[in-house]
KENU-682305 format. One line per field, with one value per residue: residue number from 1; chain; x, y, z of N, C-alpha, C in turn. Coordinates in pm, whole numbers, plus 32768, in hexadecimal, padded with zeros to 4 digits. Example, Ala and Ser with C-alpha at 12.3 -4.5 7.8 and 13.67 -1.06 7.14 Angstrom:
% KENU-682305
n	[1 / 2]
chain	[A / A]
n_c1	[8527 / 8505]
n_c2	[7DC7 / 7F1F]
n_c3	[830C / 82C4]
ca_c1	[84CE / 8557]
ca_c2	[7E3E / 7F96]
ca_c3	[830C / 82CA]
c_c1	[8528 / 850A]
c_c2	[7EB6 / 8003]
c_c3	[830C / 8313]
% end
This chain:
% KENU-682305
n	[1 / 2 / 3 / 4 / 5 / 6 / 7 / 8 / 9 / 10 / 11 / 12 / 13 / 14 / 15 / 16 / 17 / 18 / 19 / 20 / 21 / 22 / 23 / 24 / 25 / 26 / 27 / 28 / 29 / 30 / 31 / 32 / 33 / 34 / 35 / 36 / 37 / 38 / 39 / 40 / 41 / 42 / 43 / 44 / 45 / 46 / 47 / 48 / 49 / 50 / 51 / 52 / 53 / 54 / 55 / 56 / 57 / 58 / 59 / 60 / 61 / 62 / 63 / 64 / 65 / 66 / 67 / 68 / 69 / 70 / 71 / 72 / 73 / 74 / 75 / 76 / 77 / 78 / 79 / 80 / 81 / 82 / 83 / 84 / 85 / 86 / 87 / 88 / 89 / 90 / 91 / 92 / 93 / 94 / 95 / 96 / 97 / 98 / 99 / 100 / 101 / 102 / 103 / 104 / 105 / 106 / 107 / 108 / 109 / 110 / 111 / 112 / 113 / 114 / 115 / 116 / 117 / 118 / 119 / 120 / 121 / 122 / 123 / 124 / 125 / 126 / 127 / 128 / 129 / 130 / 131 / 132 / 133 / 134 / 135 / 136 / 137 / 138 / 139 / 140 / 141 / 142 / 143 / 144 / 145 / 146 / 147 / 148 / 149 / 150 / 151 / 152 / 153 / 154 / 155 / 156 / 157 / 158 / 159 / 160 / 161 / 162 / 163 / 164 / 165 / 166 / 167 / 168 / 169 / 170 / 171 / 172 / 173 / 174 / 175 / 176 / 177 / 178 / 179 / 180 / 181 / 182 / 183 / 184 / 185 / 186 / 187 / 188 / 189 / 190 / 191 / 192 / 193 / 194 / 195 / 196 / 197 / 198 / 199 / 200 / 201 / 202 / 203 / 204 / 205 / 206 / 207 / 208 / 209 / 210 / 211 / 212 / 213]
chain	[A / A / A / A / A / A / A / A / A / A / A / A / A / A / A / A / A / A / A / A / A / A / A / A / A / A / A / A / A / A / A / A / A / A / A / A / A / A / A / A / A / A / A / A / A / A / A / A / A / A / A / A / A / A / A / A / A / A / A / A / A / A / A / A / A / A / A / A / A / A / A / A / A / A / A / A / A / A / A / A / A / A / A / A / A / A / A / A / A / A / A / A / A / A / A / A / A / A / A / A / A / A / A / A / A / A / A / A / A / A / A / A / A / A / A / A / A / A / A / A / A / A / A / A / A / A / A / A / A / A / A / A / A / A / A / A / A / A / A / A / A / A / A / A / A / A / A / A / A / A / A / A / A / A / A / A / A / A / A / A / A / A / A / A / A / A / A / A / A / A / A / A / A / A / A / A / A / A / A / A / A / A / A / A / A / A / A / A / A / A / A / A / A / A / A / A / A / A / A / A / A / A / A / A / A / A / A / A / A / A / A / A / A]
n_c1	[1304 / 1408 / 14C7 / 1563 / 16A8 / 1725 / 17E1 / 1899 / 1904 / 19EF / 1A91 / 1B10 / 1AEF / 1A0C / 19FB / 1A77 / 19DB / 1913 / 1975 / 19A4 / 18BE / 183A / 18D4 / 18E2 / 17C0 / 174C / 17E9 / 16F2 / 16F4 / 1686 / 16C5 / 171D / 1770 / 1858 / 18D2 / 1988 / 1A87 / 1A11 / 18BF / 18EB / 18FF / 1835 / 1790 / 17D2 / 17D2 / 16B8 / 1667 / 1683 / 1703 / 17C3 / 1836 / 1917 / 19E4 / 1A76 / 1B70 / 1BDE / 1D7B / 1DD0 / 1D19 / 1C63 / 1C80 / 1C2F / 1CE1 / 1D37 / 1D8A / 1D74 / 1C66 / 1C53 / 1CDD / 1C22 / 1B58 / 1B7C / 1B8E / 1A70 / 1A42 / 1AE0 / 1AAB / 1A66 / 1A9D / 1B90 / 1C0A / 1D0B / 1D41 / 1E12 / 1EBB / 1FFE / 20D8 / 218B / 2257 / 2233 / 2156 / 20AA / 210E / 20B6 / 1F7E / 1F55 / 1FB1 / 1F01 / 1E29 / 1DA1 / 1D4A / 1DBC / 1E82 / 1E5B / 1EAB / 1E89 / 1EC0 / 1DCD / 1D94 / 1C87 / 1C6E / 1D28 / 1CAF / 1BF1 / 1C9F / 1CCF / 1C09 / 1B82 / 1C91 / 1C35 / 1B3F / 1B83 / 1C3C / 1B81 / 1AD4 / 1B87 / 1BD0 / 1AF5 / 1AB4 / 1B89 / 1B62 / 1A68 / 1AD8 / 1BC4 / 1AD6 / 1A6C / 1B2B / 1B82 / 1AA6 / 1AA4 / 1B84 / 1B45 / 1A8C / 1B0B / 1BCB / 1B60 / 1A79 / 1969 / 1898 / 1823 / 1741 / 17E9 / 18AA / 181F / 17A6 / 18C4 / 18D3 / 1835 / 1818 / 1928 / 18F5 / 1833 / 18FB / 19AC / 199C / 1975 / 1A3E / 1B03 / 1BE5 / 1C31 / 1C2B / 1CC5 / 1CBC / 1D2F / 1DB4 / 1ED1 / 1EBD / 1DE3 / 1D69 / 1D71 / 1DD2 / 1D6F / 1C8A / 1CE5 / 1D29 / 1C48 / 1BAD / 1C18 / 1C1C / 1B13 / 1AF1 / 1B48 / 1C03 / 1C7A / 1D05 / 1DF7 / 1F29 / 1F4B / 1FBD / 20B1 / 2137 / 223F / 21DE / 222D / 2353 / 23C1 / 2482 / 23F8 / 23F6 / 240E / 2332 / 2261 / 22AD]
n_c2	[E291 / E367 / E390 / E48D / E4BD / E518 / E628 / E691 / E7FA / E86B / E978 / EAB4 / EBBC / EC81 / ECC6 / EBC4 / EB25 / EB53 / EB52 / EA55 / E9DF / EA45 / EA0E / E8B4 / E88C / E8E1 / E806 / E72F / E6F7 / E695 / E789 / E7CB / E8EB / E91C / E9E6 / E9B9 / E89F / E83F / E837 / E79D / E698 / E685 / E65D / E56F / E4CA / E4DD / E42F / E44A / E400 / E4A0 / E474 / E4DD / E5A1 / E6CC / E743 / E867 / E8E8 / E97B / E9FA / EAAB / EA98 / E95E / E8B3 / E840 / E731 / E6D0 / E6C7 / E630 / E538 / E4ED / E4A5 / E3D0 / E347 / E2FB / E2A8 / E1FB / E1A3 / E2C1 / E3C8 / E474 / E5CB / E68D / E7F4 / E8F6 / EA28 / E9C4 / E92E / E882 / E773 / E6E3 / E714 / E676 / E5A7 / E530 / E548 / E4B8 / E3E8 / E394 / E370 / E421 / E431 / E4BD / E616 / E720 / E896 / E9CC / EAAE / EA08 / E948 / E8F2 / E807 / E76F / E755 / E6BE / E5D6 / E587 / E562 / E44C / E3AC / E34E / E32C / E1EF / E18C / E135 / E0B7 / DFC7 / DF7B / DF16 / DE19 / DDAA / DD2C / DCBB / DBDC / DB9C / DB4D / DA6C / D9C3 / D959 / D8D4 / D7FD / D766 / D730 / D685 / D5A7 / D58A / D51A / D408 / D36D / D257 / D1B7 / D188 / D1C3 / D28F / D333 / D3B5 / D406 / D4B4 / D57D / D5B1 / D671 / D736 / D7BC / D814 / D89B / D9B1 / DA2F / DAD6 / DA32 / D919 / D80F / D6A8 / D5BA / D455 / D31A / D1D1 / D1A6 / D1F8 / D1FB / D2F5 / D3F2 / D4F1 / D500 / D565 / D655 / D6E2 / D711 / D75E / D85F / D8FF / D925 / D9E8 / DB35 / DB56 / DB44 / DBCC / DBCF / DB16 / D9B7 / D928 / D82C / D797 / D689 / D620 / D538 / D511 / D5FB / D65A / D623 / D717 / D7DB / D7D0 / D7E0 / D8DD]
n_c3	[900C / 901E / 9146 / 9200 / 926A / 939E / 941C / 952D / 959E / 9644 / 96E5 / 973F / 96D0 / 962B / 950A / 9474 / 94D3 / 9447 / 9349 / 933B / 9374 / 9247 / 9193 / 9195 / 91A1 / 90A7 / 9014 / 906E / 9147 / 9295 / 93A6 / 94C9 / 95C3 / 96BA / 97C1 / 988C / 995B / 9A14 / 99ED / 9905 / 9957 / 9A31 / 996D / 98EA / 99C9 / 99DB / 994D / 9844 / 970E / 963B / 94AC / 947D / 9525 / 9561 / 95D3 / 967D / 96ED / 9783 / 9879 / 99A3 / 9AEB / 9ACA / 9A15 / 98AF / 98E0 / 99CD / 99C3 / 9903 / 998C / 9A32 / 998A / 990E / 99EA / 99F8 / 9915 / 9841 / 9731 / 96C4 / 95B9 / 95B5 / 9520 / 9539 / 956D / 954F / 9570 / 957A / 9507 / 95C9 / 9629 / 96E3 / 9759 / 9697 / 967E / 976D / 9770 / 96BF / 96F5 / 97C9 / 9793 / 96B7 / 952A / 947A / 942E / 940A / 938D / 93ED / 92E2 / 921B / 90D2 / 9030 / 8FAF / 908C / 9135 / 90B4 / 907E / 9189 / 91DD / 915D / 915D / 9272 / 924F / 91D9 / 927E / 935B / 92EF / 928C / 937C / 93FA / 9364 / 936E / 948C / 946B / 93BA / 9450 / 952C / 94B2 / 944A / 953B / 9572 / 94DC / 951E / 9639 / 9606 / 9577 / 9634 / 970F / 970A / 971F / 977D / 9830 / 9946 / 9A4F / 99F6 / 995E / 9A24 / 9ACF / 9A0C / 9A1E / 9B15 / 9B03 / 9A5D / 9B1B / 9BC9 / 9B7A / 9B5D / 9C19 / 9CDC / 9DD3 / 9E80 / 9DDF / 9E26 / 9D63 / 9D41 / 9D4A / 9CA3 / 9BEB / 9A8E / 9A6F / 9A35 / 9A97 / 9A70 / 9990 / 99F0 / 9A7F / 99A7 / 991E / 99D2 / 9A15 / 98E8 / 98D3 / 99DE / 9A65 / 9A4C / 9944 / 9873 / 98F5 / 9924 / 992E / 9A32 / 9A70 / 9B8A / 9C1E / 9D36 / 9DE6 / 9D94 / 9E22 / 9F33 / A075 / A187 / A09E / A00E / A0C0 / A128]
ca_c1	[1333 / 14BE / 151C / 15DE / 1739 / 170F / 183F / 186C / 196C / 1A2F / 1AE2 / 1AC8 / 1AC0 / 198D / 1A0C / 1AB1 / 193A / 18AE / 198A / 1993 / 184D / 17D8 / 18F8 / 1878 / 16FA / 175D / 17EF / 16A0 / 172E / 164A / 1719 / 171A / 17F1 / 1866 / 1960 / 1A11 / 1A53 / 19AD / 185A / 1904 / 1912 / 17D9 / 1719 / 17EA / 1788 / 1621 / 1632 / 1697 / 1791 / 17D2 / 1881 / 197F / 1A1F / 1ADD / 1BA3 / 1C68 / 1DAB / 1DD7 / 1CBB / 1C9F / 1C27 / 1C3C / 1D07 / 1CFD / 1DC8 / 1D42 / 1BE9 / 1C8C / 1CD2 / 1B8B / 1AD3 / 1BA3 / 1B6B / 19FA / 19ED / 1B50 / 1AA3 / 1A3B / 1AF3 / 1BAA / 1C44 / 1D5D / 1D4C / 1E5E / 1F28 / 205C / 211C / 21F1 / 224E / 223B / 20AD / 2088 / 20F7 / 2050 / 1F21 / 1F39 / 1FCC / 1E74 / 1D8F / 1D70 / 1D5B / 1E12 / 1E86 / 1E6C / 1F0C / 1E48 / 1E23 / 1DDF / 1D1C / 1BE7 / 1CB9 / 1D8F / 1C21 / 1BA6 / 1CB3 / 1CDF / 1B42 / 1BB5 / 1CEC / 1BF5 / 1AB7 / 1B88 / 1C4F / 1B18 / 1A98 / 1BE0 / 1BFE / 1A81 / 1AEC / 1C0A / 1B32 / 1A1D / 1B3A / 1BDE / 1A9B / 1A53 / 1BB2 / 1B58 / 1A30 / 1AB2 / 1C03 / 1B21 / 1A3C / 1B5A / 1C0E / 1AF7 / 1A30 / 1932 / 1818 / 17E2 / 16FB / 1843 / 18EE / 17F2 / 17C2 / 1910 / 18F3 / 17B5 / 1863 / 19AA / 18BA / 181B / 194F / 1A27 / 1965 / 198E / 1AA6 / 1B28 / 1C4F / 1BFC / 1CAF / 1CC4 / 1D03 / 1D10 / 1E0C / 1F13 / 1EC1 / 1D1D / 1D3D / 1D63 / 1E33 / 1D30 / 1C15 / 1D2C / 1D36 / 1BBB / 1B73 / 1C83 / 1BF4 / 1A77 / 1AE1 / 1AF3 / 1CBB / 1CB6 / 1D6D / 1E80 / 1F70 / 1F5A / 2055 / 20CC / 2186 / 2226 / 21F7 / 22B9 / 23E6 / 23E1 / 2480 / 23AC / 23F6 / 23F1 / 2285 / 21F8 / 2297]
ca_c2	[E316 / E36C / E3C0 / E4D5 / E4B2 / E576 / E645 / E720 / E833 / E8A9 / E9E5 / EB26 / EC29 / EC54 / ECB7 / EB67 / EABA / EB57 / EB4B / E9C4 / E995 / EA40 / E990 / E847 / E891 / E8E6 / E766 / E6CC / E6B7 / E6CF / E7D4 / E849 / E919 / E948 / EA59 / E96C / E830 / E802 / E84F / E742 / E628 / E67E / E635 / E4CF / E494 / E4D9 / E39B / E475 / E3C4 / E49D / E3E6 / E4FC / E61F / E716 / E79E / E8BC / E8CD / E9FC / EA52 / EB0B / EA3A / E8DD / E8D4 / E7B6 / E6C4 / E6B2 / E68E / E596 / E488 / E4D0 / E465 / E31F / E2BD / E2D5 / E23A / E1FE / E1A7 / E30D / E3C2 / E526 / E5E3 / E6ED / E870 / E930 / EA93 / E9C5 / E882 / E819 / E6D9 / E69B / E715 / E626 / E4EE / E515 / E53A / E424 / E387 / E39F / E34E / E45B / E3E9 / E512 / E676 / E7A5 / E904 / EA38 / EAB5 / E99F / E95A / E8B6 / E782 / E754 / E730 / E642 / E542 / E55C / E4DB / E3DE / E35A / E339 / E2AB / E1A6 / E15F / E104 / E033 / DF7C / DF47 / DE95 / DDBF / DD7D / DD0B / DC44 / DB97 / DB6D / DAD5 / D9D7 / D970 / D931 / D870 / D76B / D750 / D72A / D61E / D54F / D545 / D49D / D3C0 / D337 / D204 / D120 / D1BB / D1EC / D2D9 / D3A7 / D3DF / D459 / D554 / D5C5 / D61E / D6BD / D79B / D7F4 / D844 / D8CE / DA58 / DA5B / DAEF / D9D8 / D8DC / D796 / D63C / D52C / D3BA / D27E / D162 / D1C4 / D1C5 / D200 / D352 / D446 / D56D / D53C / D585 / D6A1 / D72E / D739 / D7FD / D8E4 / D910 / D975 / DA5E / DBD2 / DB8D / DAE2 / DBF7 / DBC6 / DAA6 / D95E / D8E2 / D790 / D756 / D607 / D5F9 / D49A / D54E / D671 / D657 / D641 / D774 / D830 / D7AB / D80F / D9A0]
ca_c3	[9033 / 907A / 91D3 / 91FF / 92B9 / 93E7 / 942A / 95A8 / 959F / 96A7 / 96D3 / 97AF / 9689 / 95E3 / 9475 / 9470 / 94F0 / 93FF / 92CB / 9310 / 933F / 91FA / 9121 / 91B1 / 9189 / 9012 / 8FD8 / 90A8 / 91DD / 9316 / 93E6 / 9561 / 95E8 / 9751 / 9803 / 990F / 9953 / 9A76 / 998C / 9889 / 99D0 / 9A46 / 98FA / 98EB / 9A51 / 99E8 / 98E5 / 97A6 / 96AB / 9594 / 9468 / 9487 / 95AA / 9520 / 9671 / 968E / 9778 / 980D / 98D3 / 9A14 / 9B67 / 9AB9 / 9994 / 9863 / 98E7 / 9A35 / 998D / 9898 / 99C4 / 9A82 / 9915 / 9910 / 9A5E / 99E0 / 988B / 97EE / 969D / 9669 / 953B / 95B3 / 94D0 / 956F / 9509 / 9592 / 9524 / 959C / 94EE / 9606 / 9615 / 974E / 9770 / 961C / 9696 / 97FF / 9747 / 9660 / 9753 / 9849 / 970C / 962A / 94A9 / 942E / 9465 / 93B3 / 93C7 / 9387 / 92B6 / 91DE / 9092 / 904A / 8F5F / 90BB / 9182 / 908E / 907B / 9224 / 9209 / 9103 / 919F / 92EF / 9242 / 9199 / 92EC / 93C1 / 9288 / 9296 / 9413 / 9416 / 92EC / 93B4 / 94F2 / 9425 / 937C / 94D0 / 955A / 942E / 9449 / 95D5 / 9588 / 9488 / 9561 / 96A1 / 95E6 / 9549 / 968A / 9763 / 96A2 / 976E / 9759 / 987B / 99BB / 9A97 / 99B1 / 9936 / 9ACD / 9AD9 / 998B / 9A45 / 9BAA / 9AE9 / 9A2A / 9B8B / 9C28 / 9AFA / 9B2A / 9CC4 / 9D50 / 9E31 / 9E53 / 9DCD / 9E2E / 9D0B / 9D9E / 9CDE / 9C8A / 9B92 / 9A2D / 9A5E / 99C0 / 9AF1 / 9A13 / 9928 / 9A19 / 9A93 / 993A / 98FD / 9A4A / 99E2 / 985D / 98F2 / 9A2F / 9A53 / 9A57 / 98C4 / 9834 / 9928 / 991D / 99A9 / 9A47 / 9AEC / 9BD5 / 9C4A / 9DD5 / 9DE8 / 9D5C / 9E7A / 9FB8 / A0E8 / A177 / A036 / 9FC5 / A10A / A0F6]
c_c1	[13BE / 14A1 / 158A / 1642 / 1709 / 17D0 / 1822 / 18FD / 1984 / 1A7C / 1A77 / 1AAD / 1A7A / 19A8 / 1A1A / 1A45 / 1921 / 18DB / 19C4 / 1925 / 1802 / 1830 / 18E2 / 17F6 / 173C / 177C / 1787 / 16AB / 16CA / 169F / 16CB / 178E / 17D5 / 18E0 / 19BC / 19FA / 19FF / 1909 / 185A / 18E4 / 1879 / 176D / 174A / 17B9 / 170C / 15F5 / 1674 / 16EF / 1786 / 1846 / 1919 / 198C / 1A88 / 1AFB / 1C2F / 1CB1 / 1D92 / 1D65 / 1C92 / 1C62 / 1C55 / 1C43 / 1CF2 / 1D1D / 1D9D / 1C98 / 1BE2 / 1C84 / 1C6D / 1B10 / 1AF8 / 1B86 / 1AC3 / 19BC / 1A81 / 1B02 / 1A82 / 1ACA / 1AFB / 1C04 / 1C9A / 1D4E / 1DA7 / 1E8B / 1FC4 / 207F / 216C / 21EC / 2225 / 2178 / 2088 / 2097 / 209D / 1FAC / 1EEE / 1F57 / 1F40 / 1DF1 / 1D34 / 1DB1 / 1D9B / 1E2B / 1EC0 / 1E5E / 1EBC / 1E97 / 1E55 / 1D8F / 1CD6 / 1C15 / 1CF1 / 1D2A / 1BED / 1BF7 / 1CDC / 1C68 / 1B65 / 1C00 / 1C83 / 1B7F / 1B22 / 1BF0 / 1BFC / 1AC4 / 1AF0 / 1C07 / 1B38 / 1A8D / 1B34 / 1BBA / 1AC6 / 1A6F / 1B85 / 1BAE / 1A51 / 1A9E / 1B9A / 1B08 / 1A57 / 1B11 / 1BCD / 1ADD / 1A97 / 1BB0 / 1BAD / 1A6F / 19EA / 188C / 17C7 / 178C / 1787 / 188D / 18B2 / 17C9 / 1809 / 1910 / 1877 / 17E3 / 18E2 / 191F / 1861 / 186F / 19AB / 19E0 / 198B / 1A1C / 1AE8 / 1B76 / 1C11 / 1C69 / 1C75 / 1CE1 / 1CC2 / 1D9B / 1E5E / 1ED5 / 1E1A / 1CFE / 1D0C / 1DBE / 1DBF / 1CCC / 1C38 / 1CF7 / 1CA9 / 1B89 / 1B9C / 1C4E / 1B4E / 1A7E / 1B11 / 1BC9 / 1CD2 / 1CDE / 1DE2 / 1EC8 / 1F45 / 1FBC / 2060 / 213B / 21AB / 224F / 2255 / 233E / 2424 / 2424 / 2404 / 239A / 23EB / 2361 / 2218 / 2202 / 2272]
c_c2	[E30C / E3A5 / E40C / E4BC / E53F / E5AC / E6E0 / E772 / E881 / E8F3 / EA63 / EBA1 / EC0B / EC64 / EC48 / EB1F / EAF4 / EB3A / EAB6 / E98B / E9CF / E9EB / E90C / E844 / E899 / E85E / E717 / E6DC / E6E4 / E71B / E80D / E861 / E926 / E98A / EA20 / E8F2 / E810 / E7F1 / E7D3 / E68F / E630 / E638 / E578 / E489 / E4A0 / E477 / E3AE / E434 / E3E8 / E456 / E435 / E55C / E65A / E767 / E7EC / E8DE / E923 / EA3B / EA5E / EA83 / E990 / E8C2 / E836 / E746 / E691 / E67F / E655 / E517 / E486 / E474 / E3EF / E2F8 / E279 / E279 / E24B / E1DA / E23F / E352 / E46A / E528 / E646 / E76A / E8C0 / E990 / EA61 / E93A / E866 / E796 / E69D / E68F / E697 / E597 / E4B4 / E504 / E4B2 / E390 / E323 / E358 / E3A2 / E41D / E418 / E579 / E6C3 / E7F5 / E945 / EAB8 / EA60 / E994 / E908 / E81A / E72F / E70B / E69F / E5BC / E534 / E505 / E475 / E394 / E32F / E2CE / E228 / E12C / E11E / E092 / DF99 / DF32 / DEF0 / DE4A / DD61 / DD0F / DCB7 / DBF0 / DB63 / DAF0 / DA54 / D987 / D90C / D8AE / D7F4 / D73E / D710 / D67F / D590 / D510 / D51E / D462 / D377 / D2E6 / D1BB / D1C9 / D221 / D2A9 / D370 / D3F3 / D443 / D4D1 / D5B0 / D62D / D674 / D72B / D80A / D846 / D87C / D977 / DA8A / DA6E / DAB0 / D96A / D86F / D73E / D5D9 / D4BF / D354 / D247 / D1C9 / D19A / D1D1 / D28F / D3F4 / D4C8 / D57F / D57F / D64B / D71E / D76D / D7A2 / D87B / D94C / D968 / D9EB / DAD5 / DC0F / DB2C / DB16 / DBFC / DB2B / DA43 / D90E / D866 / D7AD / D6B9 / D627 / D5AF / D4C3 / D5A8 / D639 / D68F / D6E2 / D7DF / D81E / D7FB / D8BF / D9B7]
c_c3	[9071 / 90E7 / 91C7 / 9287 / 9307 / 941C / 94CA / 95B9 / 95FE / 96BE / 972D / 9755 / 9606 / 955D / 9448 / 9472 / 9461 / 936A / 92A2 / 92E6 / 92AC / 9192 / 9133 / 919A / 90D5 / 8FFD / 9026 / 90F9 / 9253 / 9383 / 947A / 9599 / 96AA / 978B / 9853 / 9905 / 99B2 / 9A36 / 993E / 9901 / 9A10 / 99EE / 98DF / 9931 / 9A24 / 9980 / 9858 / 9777 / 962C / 9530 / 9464 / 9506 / 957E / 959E / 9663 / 96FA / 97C3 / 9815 / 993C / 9A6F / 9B6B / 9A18 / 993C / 989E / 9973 / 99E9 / 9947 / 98F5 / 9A05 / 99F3 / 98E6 / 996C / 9A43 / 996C / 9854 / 9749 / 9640 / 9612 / 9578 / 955F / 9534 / 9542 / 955E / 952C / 9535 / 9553 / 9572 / 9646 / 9665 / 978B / 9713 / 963D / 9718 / 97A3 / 96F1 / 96D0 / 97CD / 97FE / 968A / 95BB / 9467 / 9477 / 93FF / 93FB / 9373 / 9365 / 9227 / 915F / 9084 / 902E / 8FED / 9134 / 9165 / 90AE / 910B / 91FD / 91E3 / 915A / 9220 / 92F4 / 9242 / 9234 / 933D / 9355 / 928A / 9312 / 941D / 93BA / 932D / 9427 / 94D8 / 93E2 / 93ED / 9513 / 950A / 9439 / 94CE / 95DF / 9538 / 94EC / 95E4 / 9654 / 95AB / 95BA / 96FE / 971E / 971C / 9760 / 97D3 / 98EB / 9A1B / 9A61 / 9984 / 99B7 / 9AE2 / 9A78 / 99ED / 9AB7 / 9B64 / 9A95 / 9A7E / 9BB8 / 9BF8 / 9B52 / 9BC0 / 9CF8 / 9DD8 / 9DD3 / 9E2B / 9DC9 / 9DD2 / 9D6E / 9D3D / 9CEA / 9C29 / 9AF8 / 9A21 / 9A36 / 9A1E / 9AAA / 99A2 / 994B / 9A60 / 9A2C / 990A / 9958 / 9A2F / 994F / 9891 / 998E / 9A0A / 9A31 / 99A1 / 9894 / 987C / 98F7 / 997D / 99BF / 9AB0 / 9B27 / 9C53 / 9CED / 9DEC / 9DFF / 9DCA / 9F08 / A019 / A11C / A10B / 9FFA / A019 / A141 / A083]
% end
């Protein structure tokens, strides 16, 4: 049995609810509508994740764009679409800017609907592709650069895999040349900072005073 794509539409005038949700119900689509955002934030907060949010800007109290960054702080993967009577540019890029997938100007037609969904499905298909491909890459890269057999060693892969996920500083110490950058690099690859950069820096090199501001 297919699953229908649940779609929740947002907007304060009801012609608009209604003459989305029946051209959506006509292609499948599971449709609910809601008048504000606060209504649209409430139903996220209560667990909901439809596969789409069709939010319109201007509306009274708490308009789209305010109820655009309250629904990223909650789930940036969900998929809004924009509906506004206004192109300007400056609403268009804030929006995209914040995390909407598109933005359309009403009044719009049905062709201009479909390929927003399109461009959106095929975006969120492409960004977990991206992130399973990411962490595959992670795992061979992680496994090639500490190779480990004797008792001692597999010790250490054991405590760096402990202490990689926790939020705290960690001090390396060893001799030169025993593989302390690599044990660096591995903590770095499994905690919660591996899409950031890692970066070295040589202490040695620093002046005194400058190392310790």
């Amino acid at each position: 049995m297919v699953t229908k794509e649940k779609i929740l539409v947002v907007d304060d005038e009801p012609s608009i609810r209604k003459y989305l949700q029946t051209l959506l119900e006509v292609d499948g689509f599971d449709v609910e509508t809601v008048s504000s955002g606060r209504e649209a934030l409430s139903k996220v907060n209560g667990g909901e994740r439809p596969d789409f949010i069709i939010l319109d800007v201007l509306m009274p109290e708490m308009n789209g764009i305010e109820t655009l960054k309250e629904l990223m702080q909650i789930d940036r993967s969900l998929n809004v679409l924009m509906l506004s009577c206004s192109n300007e540019v400056g609403t268009v890029v804030e929006a995209i800017r914040i995390g909407a997938h598109d933005y359309l100007t009403k009044p719009f037609e049905k062709t201009e609907l479909d390929a927003a969904m399109l461009k959106s499905r095929q975006k969120k298909e492409l960004t977990t592709e991206n992130q399973a491909l990411r962490d595959y890459c992670d795992q061979i890269t992680e496994d090639l650069s500490f190779l480990a057999a004797s008792p001692q060693m597999v010790r250490i892969r054991q405590q760096i895999l402990q202490i990689a996920p926790v939020d705290v500083p960690v001090f390396i110490c060893g001799e030169s040349g025993v593989g302390k950058e690599v044990v660096a690099r591995m903590i770095h690859l499994r905690s919660k900072r591996r899409n950031q950069p890692f970066v070295k820096v040589n202490c040695a090199a620093l002046p005194g005073e400058l190392l310790e501001s």
